[in-house]
C-alpha positions in Angstrom: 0.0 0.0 0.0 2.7 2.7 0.9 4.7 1.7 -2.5 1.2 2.5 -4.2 0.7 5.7 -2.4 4.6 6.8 -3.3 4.0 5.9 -6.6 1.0 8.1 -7.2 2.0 11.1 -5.6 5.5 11.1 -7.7 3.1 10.6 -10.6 0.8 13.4 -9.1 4.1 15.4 -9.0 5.2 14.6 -12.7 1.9 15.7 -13.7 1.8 19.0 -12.4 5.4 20.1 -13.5 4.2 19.4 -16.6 1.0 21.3 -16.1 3.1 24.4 -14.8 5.5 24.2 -17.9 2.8 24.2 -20.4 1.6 26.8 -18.4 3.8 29.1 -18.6 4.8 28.9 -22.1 0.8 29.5 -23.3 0.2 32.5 -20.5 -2.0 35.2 -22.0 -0.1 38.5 -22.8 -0.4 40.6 -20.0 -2.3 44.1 -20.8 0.9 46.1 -21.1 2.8 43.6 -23.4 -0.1 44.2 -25.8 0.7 45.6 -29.2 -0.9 49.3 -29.4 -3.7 49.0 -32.4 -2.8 50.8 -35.8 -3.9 54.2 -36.3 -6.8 55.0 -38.6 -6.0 55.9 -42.2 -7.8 58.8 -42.1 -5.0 60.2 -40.0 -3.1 63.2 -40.1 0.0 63.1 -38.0 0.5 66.7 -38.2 -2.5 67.4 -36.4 -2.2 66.7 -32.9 -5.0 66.5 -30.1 -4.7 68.4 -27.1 -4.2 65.2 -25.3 -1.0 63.9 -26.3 1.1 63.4 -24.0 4.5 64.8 -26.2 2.3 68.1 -26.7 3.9 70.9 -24.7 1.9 71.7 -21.5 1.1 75.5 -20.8 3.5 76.7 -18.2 1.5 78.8 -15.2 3.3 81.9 -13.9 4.4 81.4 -10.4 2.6 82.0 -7.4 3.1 85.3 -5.2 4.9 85.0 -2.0 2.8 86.9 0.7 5.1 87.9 3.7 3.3 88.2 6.8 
């Protein structure tokens, strides 16, 4: 009985190595990994939205020190 139990659980253990390796070579892409999707044909590239994020930012004038 115990070389039957020693025998499944090294069997078990087989089994799930394999599991973990197959695994880890089919994981799904994580979100960031992603490939961004192509831009729209329509596109201009010299016309940039206010929201991109290499457009230059308006600067705001310091504030006043008040001494008190």
């Amino acid at each position: 009985v115990a070389l039957y139990e020693a025998l499944k659980a090294s069997m078990d253990r087989a089994n799930m190595d394999e599991f973990l390796a197959k695994k880890g070579k089919s994981r799904k892409r994580c979100h960031n990994d992603q490939d961004h999707p192509p831009p729209p044909p329509d596109l201009d590239p010299s016309k940039k939205r206010r929201h991109d994020f290499d457009a230059p930012r308006p600067t705001q004038p310091p504030r006043p020190q008040f001494s008190a």
